[in-house]
C-alpha positions as CSV (number, residue, x, y, z in Angstrom):
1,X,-32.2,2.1,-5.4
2,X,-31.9,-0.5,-2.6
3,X,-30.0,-3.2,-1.4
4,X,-33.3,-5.5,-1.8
5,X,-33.6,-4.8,-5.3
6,X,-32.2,-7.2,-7.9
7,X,-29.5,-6.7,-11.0
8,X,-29.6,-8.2,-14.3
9,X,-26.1,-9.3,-15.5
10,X,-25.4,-8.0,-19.5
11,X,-25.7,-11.8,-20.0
12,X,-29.1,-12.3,-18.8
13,X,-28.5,-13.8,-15.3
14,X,-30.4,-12.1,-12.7
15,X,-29.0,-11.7,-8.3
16,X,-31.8,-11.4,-6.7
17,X,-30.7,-8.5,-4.5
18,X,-27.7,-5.9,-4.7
19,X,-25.5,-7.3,-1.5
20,X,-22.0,-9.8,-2.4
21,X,-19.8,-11.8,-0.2
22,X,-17.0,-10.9,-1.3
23,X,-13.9,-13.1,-1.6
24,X,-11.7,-14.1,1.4
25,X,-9.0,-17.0,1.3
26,X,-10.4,-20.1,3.1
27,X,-7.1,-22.4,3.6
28,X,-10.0,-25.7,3.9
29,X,-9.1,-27.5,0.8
30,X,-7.2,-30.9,1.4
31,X,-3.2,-30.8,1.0
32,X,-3.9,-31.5,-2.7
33,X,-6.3,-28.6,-3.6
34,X,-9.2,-30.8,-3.2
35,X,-13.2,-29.6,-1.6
36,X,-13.3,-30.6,1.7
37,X,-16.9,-30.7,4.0
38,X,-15.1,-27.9,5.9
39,X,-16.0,-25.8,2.7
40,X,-19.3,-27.3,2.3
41,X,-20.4,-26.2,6.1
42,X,-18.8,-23.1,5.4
43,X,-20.7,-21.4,2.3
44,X,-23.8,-23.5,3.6
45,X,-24.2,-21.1,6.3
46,X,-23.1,-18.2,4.2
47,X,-25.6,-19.4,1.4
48,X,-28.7,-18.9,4.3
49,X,-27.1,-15.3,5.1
50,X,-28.9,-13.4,2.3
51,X,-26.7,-12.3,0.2
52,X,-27.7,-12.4,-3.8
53,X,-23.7,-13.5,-4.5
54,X,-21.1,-15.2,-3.4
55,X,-17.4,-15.4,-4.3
56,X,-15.1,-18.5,-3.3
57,X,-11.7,-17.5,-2.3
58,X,-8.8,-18.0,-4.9
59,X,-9.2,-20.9,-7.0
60,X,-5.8,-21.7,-8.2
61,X,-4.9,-22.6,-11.5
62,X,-1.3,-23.9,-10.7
63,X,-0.4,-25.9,-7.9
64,X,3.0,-25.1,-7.7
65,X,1.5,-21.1,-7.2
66,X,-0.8,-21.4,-4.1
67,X,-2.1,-18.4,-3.0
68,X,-1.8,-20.1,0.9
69,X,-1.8,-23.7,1.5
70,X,-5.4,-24.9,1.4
71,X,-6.0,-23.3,-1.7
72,X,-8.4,-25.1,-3.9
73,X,-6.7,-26.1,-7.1
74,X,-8.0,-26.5,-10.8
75,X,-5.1,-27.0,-13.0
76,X,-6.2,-29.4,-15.9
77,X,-9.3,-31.2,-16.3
78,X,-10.4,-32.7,-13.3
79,X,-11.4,-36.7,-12.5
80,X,-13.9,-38.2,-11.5
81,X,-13.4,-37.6,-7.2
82,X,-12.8,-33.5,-8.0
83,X,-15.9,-33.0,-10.1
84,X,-17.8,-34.7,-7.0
85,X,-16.4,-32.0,-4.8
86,X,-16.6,-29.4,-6.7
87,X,-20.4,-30.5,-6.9
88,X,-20.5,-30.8,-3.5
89,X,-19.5,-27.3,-2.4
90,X,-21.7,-26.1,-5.6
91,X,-24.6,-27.0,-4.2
92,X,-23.7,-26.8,-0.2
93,X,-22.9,-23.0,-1.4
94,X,-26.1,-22.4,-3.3
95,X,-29.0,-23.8,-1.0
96,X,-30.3,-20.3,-0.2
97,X,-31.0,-19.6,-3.8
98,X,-28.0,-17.0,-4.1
99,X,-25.3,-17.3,-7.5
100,X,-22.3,-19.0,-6.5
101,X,-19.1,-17.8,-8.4
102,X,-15.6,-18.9,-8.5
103,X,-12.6,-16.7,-8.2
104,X,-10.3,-18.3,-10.5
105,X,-6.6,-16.9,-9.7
106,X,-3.0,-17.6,-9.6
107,X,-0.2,-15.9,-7.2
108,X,2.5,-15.5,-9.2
109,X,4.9,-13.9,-7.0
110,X,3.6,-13.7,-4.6
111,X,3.6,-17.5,-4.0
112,X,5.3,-18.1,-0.6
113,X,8.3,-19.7,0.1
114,X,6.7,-23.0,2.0
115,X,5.2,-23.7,-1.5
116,X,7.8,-22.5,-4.1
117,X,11.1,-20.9,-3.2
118,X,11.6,-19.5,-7.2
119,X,7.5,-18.5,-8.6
120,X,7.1,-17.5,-12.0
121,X,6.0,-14.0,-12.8
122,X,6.3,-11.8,-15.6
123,X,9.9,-10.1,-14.5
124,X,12.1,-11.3,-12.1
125,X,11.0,-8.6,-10.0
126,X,11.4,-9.7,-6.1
127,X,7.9,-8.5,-4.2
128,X,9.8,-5.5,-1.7
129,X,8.5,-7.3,1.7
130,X,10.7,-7.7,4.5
131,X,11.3,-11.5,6.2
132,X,12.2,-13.9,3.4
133,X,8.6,-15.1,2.8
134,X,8.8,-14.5,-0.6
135,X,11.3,-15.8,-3.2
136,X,13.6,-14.4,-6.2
137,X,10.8,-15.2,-9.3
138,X,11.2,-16.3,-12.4
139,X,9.9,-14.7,-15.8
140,X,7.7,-16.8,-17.9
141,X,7.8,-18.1,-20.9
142,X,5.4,-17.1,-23.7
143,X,4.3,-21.1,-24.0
144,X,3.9,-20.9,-20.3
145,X,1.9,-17.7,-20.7
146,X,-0.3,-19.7,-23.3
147,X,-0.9,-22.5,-21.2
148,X,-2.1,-20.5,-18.3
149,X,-4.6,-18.9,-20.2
150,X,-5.8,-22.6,-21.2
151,X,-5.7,-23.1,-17.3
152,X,-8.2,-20.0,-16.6
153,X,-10.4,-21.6,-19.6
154,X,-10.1,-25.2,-17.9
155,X,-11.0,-24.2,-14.2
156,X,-14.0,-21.8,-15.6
157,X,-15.2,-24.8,-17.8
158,X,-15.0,-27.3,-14.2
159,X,-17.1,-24.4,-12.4
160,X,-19.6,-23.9,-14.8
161,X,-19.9,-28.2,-14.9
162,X,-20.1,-28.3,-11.2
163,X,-22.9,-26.3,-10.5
164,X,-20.9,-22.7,-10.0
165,X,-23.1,-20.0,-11.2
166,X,-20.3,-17.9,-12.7
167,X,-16.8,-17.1,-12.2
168,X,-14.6,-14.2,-11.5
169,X,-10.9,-13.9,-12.6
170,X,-8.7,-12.3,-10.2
171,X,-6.7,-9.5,-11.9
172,X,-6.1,-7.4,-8.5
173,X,-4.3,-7.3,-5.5
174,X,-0.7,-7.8,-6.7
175,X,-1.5,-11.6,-8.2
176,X,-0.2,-13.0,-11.3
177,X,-2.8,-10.9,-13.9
178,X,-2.4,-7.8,-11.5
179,X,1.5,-8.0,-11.7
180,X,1.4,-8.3,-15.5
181,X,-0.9,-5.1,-15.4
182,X,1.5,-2.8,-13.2
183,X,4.9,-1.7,-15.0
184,X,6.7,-2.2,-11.7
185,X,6.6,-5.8,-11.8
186,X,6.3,-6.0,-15.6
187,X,9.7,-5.5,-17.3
188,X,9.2,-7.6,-20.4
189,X,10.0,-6.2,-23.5
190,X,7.9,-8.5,-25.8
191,X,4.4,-9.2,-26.1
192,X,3.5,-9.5,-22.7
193,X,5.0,-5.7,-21.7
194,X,5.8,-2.5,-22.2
195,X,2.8,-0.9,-23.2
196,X,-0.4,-0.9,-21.2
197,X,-2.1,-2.8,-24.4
198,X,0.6,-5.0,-24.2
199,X,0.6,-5.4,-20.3
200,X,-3.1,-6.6,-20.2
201,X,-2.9,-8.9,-23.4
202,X,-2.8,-12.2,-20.9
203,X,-6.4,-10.8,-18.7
204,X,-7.8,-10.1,-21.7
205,X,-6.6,-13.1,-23.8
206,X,-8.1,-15.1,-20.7
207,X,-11.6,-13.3,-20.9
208,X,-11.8,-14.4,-24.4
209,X,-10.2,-18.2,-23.6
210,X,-13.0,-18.2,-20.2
211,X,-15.9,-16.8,-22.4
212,X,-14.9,-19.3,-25.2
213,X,-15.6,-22.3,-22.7
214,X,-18.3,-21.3,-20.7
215,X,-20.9,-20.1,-23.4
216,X,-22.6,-16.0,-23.3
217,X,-25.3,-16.9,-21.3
218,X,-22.9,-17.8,-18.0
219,X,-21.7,-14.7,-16.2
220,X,-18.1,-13.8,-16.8
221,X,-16.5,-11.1,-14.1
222,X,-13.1,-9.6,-13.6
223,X,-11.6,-8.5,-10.1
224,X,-9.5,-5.4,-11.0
225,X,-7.2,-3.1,-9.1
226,X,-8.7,0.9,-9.4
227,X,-4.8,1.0,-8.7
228,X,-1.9,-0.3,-7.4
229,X,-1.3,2.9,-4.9
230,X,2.4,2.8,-5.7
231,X,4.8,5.1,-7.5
232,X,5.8,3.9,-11.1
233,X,2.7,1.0,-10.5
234,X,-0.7,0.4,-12.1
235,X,-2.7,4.0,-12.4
236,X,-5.9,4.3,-11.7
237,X,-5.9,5.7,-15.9
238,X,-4.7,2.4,-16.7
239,X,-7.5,0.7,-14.4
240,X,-9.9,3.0,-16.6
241,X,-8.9,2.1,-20.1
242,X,-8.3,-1.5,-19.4
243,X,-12.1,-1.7,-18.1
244,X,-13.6,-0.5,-21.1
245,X,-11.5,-3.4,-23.0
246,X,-12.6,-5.5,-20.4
247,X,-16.9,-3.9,-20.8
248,X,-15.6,-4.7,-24.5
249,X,-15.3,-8.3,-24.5
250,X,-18.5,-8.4,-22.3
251,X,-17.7,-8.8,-19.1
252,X,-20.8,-8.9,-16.9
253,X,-19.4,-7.6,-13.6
254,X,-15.9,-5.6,-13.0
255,X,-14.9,-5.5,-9.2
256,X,-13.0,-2.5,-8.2
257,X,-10.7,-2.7,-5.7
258,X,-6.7,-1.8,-5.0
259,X,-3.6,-2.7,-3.6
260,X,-1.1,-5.2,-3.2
261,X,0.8,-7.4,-0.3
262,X,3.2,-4.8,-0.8
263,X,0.8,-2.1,-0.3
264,X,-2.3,-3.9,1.5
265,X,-5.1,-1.1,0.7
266,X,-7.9,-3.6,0.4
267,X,-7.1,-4.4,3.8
268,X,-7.0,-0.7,4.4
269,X,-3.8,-0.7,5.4
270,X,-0.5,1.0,4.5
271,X,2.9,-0.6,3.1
272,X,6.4,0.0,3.8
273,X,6.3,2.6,1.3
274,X,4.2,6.2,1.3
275,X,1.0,5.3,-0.5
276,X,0.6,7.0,-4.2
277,X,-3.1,8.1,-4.3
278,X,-4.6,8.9,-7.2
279,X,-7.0,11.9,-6.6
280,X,-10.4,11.8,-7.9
281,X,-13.7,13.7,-6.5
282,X,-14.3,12.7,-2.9
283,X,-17.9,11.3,-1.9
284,X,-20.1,10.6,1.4
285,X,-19.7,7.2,0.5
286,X,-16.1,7.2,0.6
287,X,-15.7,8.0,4.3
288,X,-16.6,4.3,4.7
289,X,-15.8,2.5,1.8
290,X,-12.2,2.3,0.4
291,X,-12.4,2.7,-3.4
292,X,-16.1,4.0,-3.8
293,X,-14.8,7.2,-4.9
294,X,-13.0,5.2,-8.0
295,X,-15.6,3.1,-9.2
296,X,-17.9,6.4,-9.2
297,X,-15.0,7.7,-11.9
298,X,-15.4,4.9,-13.8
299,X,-18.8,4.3,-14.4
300,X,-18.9,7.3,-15.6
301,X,-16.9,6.2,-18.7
302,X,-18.7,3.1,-19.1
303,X,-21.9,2.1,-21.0
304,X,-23.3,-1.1,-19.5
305,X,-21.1,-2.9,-17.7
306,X,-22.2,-3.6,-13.5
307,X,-19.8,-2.7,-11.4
308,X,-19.2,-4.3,-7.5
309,X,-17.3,-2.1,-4.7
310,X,-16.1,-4.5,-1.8
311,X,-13.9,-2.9,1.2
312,X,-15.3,-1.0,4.2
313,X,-18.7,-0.7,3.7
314,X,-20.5,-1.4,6.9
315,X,-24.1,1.0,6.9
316,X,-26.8,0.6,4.7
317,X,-27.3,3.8,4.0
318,X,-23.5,4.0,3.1
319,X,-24.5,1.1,0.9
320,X,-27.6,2.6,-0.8
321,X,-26.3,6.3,-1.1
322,X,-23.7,4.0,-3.3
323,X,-26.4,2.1,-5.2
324,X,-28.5,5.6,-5.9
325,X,-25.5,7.9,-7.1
326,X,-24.1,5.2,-9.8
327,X,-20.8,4.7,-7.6
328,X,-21.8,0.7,-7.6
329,X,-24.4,-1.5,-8.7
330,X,-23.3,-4.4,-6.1
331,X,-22.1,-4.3,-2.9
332,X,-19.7,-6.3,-1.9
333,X,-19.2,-7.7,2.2
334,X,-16.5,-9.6,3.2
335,X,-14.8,-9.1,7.1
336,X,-17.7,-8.8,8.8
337,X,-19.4,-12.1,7.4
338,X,-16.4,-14.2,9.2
339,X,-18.1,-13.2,12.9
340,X,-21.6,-12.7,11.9
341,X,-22.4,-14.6,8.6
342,X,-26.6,-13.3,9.1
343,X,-25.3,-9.6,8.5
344,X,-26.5,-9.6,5.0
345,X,-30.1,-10.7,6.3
346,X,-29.8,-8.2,8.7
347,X,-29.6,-5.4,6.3
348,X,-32.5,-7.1,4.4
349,X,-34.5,-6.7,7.2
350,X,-34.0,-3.6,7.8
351,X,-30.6,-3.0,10.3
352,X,-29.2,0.1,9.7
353,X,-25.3,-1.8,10.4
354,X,-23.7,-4.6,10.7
355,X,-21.2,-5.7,13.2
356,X,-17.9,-4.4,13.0
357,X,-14.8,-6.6,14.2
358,X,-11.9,-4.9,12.4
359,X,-10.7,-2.5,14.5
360,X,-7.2,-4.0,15.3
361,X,-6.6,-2.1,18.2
362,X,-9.4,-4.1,19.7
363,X,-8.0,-7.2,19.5
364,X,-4.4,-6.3,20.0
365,X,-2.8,-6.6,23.7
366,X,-2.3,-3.4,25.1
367,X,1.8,-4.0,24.6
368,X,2.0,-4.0,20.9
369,X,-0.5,-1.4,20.7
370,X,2.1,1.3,22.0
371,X,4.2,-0.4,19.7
372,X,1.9,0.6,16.4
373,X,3.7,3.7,15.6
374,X,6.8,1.7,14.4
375,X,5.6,0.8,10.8
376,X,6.8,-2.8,10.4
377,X,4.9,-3.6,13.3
378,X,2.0,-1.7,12.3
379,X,2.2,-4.2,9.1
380,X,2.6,-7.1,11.5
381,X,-0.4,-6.3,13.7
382,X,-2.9,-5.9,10.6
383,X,-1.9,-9.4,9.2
384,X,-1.5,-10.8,12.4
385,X,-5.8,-9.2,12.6
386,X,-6.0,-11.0,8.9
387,X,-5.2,-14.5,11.1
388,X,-8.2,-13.4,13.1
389,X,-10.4,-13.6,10.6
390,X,-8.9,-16.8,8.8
391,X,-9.7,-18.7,12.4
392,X,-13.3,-17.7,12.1
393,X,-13.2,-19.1,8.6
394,X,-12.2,-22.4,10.2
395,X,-14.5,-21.9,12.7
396,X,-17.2,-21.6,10.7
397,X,-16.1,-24.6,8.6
398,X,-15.8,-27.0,11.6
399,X,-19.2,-26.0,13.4
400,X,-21.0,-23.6,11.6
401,X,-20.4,-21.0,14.1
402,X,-17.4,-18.0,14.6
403,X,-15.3,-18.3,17.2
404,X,-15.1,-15.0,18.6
405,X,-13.5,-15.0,21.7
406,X,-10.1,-16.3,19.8
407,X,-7.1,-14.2,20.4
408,X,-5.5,-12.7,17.5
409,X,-2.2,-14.6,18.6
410,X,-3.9,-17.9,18.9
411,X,-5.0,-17.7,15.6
412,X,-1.8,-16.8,13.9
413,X,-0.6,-20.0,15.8
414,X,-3.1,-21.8,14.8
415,X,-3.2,-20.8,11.2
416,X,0.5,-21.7,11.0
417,X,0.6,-24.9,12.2
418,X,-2.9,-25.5,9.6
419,X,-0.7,-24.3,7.0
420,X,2.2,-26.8,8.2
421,X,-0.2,-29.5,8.3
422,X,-1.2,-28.9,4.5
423,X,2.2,-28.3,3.0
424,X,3.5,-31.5,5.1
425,X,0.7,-33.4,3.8
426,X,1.1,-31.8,0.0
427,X,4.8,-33.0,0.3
428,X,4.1,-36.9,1.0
């Protein structure tokens, strides 16, 4: 198995090779969650890259629950200006004969503070982050449950009209779906909680709803956490059963990944808390990928469904040894396409790695590295790397081309005042 050779989707789609961008946050839309050319020039230049898929960063279904400001927001049906964007970014994002797919998501609570001060989420469960960015949130109701699974149904149903070539729906990394999943966050005693077939009712009501609208012949995936790597959280058993409801309902592509803002492992980084990790069998693999070692687990309980790693891979042997021992059937890239967007034709051709621009302690200032040991700062320094990477998104977007001498400083300043900008234009 190589990364050259193509996958056939349960549905019948085909990706013509076996390498993913994965998703990463953009912050281009305009103020009101609109497309922008930004986006366009953007997944233009990742569409010529070579990779078989791409992912859009979160799509969000309720504008009072961005995920950042900039978000790109669905949340009814949309007129007649949105569906042209939507088009637009369609077809920017699919010129090098790659799938296009949107991650449709919402952030529950972990909405920020600039955008809503009291988020609904399934408990009024306050995320444990120090700094005040996040607020006290506020259960839903069960007609507000029902109408957000219409929402997931309505933004698919907008993809699928605009050109997308499938959709994923975010169920990981601590957003809304991925809080209803864990029992820390979940406290709800009705419908929505307690059990774990209770706990992923709303994801799987939503498959159905998202299937419903966009026919069996579109591809359908789900972005789930292999666990929340917290005590009392989402188990990496739970990850396993609620994947073969999900290969159930016919999902044609489960992403694996982990973690939360509250314990950042897809950014491979640790929380304020000691990180729970569930212990399955080790692989060669796993020394550069994060959560290899998990989807190898679960596809060995599962019949059909495809399953994507994304985190840490960087070598294409890593890649193929993961493609070859069943621990993945698509790999997904995400970092190191914000400073070289060509690493997927790269690999194609035949590099044996692409470029790696993650190591922190690279692009730190010599002063806070000493500081490192302390771990709030630690958590500081690795978002404060995540800005890094957002200013080469914007980079990208403006001119086509990363910016790569930017300080990691710089860009958290200029991140901010982008984010200003939107949520001061959102508000007039």
């Amino acid at each position: 198995m190589t990364i050259a050779d193509p996958l056939r989707l349960p549905c019948g789609a085909s990706l013509p090779n076996r390498l993913a961008k994965g998703a990463m946050t953009e912050g281009l839309a305009t103020p009101d969650g609109v497309p922008t050319p930004a986006l366009e020039t953007l997944y233009r230049r990742w569409s010529l890259g070579g990779a078989g898929m791409h992912l859009t960063g979160n799509v969000i279904i309720d504008r009072d629950h961005l995920e950042r400001p900039g978000n790109v927001v669905i949340d009814r049906a949309p007129d007649a200006a949105m569906k042209a964007a939507l088009a637009a970014w369609a077809k920017a994002g699919t010129e090098g004969g790659n799938h296009l797919w949107m991650q449709i998501s919402h952030a529950g609570r972990q909405t920020q503070v600039l955008v809503n001060k009291t988020p609904k989420a399934p408990s009024a469960v306050k995320l444990g982050l120090p700094g005040g960015q996040f607020g006290e949130p506020v259960p839903l109701t069960h007609d507000e449950i029902e109408d957000l699974i219409g929402r997931f149904a309505t933004a698919a149903s907008a993809a699928k009209e605009a050109g997308f070539t499938g959709v994923q729906i975010h169920a990981a990394h601590g957003y809304l779906l991925s809080q209803f999943l864990s029992p820390r966050a979940n406290q709800r005693t009705d419908q929505w909680g307690g059990s774990l077939e209770n706990r992923a009712r709303f994801l799987l009501e939503a498959v159905r709803r998202v299937r419903a609208a966009v026919g069996p012949a579109f591809p359908v995936s789900v972005k789930l956490n292999s666990a929340d790597f917290q005590k009392g959280g989402f188990a990496f058993e739970d990850s396993l059963q609620v994947a073969r409801w999900l290969e159930a309902e016919g999902v044609d592509l489960l992403e694996i990944s982990g973690g939360s803002y509250e314990q950042p492992a897809m950014m491979d980084l640790d929380g304020m808390e000691p990180a729970d990790r569930p212990k399955v069998a080790a692989s060669t693999a796993a020394r550069e990928a994060y959560f290899v070692d998990f989807a190898k687990a679960m596809k060995a309980e599962l019949k059909a469904m495809p399953l994507m790693v994304t985190g840490g891979f960087r070598s294409r042997a890593a890649m193929e040894h993961a493609l070859s021992n069943g621990a993945a059937d698509l790999i997904g890239i995400g970092r190191p396409l914000c400073g070289d967007p060509d690493a997927c034709n790269k690999l194609l051709d035949g590099a044996d790695e692409i470029a790696r621009f993650e190591n922190q302690l690279q692009l730190l200032p010599r002063w806070l590295r000493w500081l490192e040991g302390i771990k709030a700062v630690k958590a500081i320094a690795g978002f404060g790397v995540q800005y890094w990477y957002y200013a080469q998104l914007y980079a990208l977007g403006q001119t086509g081309a990363p910016d790569l001498k930017k300080s990691v400083f710089s860009a958290m300043r200029d991140v901010d005042a982008m984010s200003r900008k939107l949520m001061a234009g959102r508000a007039a």
